[in-house]
N, C-alpha and C positions, 0 to 999 in steps of 0.2 A: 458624574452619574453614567453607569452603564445603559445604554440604549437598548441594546441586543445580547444577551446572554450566550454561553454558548452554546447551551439547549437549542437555543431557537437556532444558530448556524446551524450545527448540526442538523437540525432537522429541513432546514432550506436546503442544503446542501444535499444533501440523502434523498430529495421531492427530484432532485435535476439531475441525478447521475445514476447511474447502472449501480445494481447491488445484485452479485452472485454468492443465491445461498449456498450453504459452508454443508449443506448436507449432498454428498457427491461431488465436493470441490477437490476430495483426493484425486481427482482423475486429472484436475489441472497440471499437477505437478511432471505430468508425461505428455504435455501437448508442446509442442514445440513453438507453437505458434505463440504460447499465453509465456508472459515473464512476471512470474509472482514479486510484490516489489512491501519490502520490509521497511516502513517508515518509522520503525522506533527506536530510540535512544540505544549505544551499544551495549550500556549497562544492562540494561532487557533482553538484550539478546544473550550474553556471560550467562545472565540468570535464569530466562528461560527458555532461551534455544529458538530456534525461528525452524520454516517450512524447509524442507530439503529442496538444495539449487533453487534458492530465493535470493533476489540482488538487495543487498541493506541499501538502504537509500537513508541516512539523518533528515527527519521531517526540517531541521533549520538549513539544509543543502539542496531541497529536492528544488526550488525554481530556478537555481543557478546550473544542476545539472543539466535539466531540460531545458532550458534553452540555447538555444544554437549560438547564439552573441554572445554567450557568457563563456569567458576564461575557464570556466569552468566545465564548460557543456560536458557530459558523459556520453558518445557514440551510442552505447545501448538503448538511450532515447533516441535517435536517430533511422531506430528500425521500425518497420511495417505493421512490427507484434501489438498483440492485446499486453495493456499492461494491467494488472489486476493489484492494488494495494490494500495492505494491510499493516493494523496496529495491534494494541492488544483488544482490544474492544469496541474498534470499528465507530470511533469516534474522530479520530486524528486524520483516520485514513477516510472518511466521510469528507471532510476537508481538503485535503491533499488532492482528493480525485477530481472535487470541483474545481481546484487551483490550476489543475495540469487542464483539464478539460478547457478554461476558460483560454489557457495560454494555447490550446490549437491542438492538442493532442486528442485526437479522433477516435480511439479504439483504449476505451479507459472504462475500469470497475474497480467495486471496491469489494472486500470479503466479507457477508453477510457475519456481526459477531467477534470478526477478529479470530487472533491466534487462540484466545481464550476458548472461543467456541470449536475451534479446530482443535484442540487437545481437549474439550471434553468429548468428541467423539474417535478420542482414542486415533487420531491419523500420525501419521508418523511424523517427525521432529529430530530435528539437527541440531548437535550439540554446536556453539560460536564460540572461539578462545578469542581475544583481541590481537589484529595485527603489529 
């Protein structure tokens, strides 16, 4: 039997972390400071395109990138930036932010809405071919 739903993470998770709304979030994408961070499957991105100079991060990679002991770590976590995640619907990426948050990352949000909400206010969108 399920205890916890994933409604209910979701919504614990979203009470305890930063949520920058998606309305004037095109201005992220020129801050230098912010690293917009793509937690969804590649096939999502082939299909529909992610936030321009957004780092993909696979939501089943991102705890081994970030942290430092793992074989794995990515430098890009390493820096001083805000990291701001997103999914397509700011579900995933409501998770993700409490996961990195919980693991010591200080300067973390998530994108009110998701990619979905960012392409219905028409912001601009990069096409992804797989490496």
């Amino acid at each position: 039997m399920i205890c916890h739903g994933v409604k209910e993470l979701v919504a614990k998770a979203t009470s305890e972390i930063e949520t920058i709304p998606v309305e004037g979030a095109d201005v992220l994408m020129e801050n230098s400071e912010i690293i917009l961070v793509d937690i969804r499957d590649v096939r999502e991105l082939e299909r529909d395109g992610t936030i321009p100079g957004s780092v993909h991060v696979p939501r089943g990679m991102l705890e081994f990138w970030v942290d430092p002991e793992s074989p794995y770590h990515k430098e890009v976590f390493a820096s001083d930036k805000t990291f701001v995640f997103f999914c397509a619907s700011a579900w995933r990426s409501a998770l993700a932010t409490k996961t990195v948050q919980d693991m010591g990352l200080k300067k973390v949000a998530q994108l009110e809405g998701g990619l979905g909400a960012w392409k219905k206010l028409q912001y601009p969108i990069e096409k992804r071919q797989r490496k």
